[in-house]
Chimera marker file (.cmm) of the C-alpha trace (Angstrom):
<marker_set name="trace">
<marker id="1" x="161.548" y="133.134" z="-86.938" r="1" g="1" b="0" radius="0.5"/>
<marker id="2" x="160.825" y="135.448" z="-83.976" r="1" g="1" b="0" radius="0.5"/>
<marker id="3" x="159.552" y="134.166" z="-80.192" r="1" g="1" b="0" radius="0.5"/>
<marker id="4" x="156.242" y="135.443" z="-79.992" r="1" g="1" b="0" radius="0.5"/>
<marker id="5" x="156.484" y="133.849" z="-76.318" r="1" g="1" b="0" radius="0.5"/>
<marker id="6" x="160.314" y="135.687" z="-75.754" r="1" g="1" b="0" radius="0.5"/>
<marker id="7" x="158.588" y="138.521" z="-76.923" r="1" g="1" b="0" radius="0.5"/>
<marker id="8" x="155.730" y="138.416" z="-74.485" r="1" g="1" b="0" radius="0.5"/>
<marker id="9" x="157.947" y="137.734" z="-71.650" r="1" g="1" b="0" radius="0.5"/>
<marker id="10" x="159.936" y="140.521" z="-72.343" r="1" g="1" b="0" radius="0.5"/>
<marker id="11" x="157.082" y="142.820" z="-72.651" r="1" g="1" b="0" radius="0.5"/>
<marker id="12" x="155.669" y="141.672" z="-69.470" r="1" g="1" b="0" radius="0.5"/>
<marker id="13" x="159.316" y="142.307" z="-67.593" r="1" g="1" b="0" radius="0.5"/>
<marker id="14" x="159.191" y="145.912" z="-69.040" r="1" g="1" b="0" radius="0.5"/>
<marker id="15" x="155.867" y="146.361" z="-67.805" r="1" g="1" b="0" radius="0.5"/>
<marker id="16" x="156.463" y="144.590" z="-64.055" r="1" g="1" b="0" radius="0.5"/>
<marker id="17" x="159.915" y="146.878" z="-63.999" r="1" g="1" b="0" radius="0.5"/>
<marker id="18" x="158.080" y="149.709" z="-64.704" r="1" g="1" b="0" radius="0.5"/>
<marker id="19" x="155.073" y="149.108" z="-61.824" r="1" g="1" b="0" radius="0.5"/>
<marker id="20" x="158.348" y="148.274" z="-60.146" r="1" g="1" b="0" radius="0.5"/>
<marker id="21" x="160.152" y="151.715" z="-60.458" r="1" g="1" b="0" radius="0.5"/>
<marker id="22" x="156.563" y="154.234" z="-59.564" r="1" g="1" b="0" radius="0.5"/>
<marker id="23" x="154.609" y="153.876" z="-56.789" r="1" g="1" b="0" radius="0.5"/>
<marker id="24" x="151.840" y="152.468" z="-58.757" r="1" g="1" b="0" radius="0.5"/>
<marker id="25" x="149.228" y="149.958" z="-57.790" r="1" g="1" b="0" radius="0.5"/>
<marker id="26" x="150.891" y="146.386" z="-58.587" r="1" g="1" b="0" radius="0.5"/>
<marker id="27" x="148.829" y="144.054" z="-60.675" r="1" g="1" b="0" radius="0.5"/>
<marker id="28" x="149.602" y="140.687" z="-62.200" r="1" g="1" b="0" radius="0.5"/>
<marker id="29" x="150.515" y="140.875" z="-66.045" r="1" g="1" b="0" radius="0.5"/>
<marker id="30" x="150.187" y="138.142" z="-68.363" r="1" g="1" b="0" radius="0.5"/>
<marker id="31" x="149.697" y="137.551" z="-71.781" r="1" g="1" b="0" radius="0.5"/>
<marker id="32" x="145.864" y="138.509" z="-71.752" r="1" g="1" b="0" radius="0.5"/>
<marker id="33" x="146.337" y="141.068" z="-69.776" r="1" g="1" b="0" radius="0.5"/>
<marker id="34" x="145.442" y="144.455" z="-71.271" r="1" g="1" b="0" radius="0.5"/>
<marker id="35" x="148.331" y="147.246" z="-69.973" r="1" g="1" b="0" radius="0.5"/>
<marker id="36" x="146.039" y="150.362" z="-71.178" r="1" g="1" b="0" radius="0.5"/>
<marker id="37" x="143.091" y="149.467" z="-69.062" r="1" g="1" b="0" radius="0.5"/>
<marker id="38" x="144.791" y="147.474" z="-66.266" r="1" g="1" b="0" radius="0.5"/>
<marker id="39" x="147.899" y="149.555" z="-65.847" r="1" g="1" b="0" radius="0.5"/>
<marker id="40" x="145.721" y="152.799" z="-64.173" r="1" g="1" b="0" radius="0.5"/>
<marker id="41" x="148.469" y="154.867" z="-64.297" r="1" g="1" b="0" radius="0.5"/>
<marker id="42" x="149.988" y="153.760" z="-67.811" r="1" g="1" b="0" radius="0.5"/>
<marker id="43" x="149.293" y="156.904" z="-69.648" r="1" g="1" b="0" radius="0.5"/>
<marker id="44" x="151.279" y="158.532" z="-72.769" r="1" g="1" b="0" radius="0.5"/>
<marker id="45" x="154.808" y="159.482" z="-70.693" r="1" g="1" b="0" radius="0.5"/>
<marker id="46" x="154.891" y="155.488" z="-69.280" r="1" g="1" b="0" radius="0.5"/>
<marker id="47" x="154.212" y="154.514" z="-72.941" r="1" g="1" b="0" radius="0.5"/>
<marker id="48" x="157.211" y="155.905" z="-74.411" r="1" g="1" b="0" radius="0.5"/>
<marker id="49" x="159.487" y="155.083" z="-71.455" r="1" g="1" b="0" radius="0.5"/>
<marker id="50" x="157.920" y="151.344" z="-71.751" r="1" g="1" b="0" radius="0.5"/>
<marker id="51" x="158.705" y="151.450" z="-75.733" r="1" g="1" b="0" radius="0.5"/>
<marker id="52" x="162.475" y="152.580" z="-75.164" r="1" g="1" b="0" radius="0.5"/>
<marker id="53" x="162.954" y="149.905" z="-72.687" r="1" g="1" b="0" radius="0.5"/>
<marker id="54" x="161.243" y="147.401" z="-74.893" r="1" g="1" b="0" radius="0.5"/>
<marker id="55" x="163.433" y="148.352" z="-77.830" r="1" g="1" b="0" radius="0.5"/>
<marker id="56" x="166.712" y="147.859" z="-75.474" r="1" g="1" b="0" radius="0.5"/>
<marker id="57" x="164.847" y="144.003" z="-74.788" r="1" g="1" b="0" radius="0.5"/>
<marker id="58" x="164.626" y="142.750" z="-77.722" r="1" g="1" b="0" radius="0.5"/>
<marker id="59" x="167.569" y="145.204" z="-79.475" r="1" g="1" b="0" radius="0.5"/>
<marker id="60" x="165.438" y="147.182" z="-82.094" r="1" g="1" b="0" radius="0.5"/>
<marker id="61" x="164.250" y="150.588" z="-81.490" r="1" g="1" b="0" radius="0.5"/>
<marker id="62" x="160.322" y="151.254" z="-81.043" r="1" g="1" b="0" radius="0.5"/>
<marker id="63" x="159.901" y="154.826" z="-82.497" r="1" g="1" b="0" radius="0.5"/>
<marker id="64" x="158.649" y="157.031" z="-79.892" r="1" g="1" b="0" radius="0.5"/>
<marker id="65" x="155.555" y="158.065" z="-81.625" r="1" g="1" b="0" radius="0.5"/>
<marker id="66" x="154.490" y="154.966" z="-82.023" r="1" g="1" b="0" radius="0.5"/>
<marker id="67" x="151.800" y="153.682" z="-79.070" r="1" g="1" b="0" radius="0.5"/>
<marker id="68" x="152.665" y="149.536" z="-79.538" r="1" g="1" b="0" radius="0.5"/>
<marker id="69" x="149.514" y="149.271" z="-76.510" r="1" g="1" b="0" radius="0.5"/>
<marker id="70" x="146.874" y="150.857" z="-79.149" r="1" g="1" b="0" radius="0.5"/>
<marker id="71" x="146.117" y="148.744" z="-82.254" r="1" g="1" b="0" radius="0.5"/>
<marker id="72" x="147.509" y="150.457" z="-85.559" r="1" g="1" b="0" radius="0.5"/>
<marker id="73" x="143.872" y="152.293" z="-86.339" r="1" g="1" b="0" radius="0.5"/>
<marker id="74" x="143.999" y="153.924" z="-82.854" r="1" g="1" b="0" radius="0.5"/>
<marker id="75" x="141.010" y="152.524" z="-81.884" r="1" g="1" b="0" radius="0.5"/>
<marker id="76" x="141.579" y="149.577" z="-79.706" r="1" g="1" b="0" radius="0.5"/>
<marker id="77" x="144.027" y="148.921" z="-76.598" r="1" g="1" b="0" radius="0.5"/>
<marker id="78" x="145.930" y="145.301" z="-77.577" r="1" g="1" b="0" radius="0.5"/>
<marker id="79" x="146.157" y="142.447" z="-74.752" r="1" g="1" b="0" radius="0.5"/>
<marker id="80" x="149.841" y="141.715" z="-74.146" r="1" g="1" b="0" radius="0.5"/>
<marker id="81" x="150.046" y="138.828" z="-76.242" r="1" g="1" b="0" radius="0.5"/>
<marker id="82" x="148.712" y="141.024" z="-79.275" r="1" g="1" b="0" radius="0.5"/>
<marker id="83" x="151.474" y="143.470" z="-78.685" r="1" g="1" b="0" radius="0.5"/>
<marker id="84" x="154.055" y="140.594" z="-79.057" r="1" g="1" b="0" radius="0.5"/>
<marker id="85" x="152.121" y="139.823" z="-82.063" r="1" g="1" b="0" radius="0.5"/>
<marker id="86" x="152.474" y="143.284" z="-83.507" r="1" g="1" b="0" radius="0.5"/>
<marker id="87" x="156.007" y="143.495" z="-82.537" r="1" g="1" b="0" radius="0.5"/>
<marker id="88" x="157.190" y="140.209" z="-83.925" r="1" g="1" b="0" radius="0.5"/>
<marker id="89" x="155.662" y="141.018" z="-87.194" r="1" g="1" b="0" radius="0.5"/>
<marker id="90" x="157.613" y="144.040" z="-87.260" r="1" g="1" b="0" radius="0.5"/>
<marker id="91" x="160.789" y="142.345" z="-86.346" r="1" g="1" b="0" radius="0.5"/>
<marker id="92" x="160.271" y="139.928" z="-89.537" r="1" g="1" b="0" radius="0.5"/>
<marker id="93" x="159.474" y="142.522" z="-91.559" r="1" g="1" b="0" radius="0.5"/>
<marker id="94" x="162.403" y="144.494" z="-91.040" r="1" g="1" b="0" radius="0.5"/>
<marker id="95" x="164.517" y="141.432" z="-90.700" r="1" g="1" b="0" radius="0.5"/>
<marker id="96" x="165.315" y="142.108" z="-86.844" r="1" g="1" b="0" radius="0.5"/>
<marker id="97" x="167.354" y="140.174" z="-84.008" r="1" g="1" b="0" radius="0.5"/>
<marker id="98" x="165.917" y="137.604" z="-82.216" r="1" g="1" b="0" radius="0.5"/>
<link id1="1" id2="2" r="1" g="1" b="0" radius="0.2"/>
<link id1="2" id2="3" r="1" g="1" b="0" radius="0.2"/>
<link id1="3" id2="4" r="1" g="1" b="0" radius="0.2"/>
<link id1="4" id2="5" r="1" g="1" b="0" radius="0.2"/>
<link id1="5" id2="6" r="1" g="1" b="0" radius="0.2"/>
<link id1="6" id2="7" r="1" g="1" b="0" radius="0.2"/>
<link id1="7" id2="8" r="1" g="1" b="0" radius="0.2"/>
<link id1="8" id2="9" r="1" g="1" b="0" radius="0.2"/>
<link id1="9" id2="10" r="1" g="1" b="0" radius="0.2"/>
<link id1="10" id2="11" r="1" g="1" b="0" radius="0.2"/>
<link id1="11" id2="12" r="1" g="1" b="0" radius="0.2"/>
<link id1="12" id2="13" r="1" g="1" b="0" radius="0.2"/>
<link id1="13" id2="14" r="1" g="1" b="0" radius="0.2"/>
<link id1="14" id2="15" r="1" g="1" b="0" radius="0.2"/>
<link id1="15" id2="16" r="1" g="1" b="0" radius="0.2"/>
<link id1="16" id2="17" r="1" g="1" b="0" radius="0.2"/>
<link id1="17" id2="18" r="1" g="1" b="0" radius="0.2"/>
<link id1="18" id2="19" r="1" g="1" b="0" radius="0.2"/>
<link id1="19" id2="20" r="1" g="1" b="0" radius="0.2"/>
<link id1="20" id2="21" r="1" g="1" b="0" radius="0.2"/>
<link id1="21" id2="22" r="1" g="1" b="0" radius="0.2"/>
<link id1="22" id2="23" r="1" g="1" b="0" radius="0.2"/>
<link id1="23" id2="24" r="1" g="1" b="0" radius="0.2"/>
<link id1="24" id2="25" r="1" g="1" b="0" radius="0.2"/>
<link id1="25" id2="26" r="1" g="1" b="0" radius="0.2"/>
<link id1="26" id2="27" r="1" g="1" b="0" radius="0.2"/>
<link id1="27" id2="28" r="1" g="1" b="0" radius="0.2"/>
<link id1="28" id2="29" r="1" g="1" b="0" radius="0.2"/>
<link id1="29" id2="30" r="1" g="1" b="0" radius="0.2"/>
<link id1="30" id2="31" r="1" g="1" b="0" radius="0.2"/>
<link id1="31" id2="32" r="1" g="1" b="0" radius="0.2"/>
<link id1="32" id2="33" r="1" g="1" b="0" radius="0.2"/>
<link id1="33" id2="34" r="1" g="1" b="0" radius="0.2"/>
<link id1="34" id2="35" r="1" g="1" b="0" radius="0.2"/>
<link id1="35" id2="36" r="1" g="1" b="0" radius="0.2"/>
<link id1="36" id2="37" r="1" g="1" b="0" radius="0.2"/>
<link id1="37" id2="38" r="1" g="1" b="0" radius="0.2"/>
<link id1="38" id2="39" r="1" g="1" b="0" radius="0.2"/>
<link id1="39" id2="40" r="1" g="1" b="0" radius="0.2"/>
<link id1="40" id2="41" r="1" g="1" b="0" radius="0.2"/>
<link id1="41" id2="42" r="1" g="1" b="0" radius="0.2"/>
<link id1="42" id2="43" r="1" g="1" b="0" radius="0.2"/>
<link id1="43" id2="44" r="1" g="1" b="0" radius="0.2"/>
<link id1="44" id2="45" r="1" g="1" b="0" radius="0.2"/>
<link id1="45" id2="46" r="1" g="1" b="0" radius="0.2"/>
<link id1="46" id2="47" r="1" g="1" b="0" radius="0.2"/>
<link id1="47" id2="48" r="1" g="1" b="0" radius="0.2"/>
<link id1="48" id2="49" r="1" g="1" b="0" radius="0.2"/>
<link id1="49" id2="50" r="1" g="1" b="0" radius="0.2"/>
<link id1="50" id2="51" r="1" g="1" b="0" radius="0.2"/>
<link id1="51" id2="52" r="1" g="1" b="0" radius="0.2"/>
<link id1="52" id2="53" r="1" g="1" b="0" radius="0.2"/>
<link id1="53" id2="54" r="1" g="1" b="0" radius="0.2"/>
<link id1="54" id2="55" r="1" g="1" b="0" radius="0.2"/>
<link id1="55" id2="56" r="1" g="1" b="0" radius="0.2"/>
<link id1="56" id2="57" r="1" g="1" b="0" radius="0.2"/>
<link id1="57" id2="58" r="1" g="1" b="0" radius="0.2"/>
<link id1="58" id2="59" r="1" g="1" b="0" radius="0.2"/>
<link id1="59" id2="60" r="1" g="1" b="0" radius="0.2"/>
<link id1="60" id2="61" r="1" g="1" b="0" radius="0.2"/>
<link id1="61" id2="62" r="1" g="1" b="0" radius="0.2"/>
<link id1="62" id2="63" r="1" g="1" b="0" radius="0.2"/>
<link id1="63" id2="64" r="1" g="1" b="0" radius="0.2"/>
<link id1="64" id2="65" r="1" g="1" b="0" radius="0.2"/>
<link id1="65" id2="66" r="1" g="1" b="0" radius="0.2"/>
<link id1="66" id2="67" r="1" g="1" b="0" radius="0.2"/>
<link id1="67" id2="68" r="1" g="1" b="0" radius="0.2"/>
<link id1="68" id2="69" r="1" g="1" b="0" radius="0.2"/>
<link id1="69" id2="70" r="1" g="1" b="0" radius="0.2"/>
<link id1="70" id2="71" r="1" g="1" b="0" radius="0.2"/>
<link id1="71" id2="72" r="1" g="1" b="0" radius="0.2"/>
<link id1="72" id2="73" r="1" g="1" b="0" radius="0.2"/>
<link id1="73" id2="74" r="1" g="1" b="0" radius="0.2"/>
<link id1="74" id2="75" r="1" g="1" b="0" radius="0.2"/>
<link id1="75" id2="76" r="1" g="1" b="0" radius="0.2"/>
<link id1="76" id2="77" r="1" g="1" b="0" radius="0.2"/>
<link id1="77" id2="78" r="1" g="1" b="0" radius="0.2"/>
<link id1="78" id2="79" r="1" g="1" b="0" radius="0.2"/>
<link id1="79" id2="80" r="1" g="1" b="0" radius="0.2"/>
<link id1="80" id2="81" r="1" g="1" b="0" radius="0.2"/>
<link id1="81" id2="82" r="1" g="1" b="0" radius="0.2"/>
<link id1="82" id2="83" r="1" g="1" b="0" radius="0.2"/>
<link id1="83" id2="84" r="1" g="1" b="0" radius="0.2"/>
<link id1="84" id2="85" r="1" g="1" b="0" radius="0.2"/>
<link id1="85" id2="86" r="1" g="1" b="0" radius="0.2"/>
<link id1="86" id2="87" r="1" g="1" b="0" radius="0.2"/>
<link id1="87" id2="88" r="1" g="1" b="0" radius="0.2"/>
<link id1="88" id2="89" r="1" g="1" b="0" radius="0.2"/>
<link id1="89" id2="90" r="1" g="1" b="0" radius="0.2"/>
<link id1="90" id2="91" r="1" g="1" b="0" radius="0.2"/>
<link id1="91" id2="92" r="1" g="1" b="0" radius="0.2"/>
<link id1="92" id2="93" r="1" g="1" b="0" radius="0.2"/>
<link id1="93" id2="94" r="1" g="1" b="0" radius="0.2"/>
<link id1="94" id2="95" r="1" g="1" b="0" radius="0.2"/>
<link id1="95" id2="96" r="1" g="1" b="0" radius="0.2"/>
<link id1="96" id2="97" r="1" g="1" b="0" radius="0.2"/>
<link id1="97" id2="98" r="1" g="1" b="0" radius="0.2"/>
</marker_set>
């Protein structure tokens, strides 16, 4: 079985690398912390960059058209620890790496 809590972490290095690398504001990520509203500059170009480097993480590719901050229907932005969620359901489902 996957981490969810690896998975988290993981997501929440890729996110503090990426605040990091721009000259964005710097806010503190956690688990319930929301990345599409909190992240004010996190728009579709960060998203893809964040699911490339999140794919090198936890060694599976994210497919670039594929927003892992939106819930699958589009219509919700997903808290951190609902990404990992999303992710580690994936994983299992495609029998991935740990």
């Amino acid at each position: 079985m996957i981490d969810k809590a690896i998975v988290a972490k993981k997501i929440i290095d890729v996110l503090n690398q990426i605040q990091d690398a721009g000259e964005f504001q710097k806010v503190e990520i956690t688990t319930d912390s929301c990345p599409g509203q909190e992240l004010t500059e996190f728009d579709s170009q960060l998203w893809v960059v964040a699911n490339t480097m999140l794919g090198e993480e936890i060694e599976d590719s994210i497919p670039d058209n594929v927003n892992i901050f939106v819930s699958e229907d589009g219509k919700s932005l997903l808290r951190v620890g609902e990404i990992a969620e999303r992710i580690v359901r994936n994983l299992e489902k495609k029998g991935g790496k740990k």
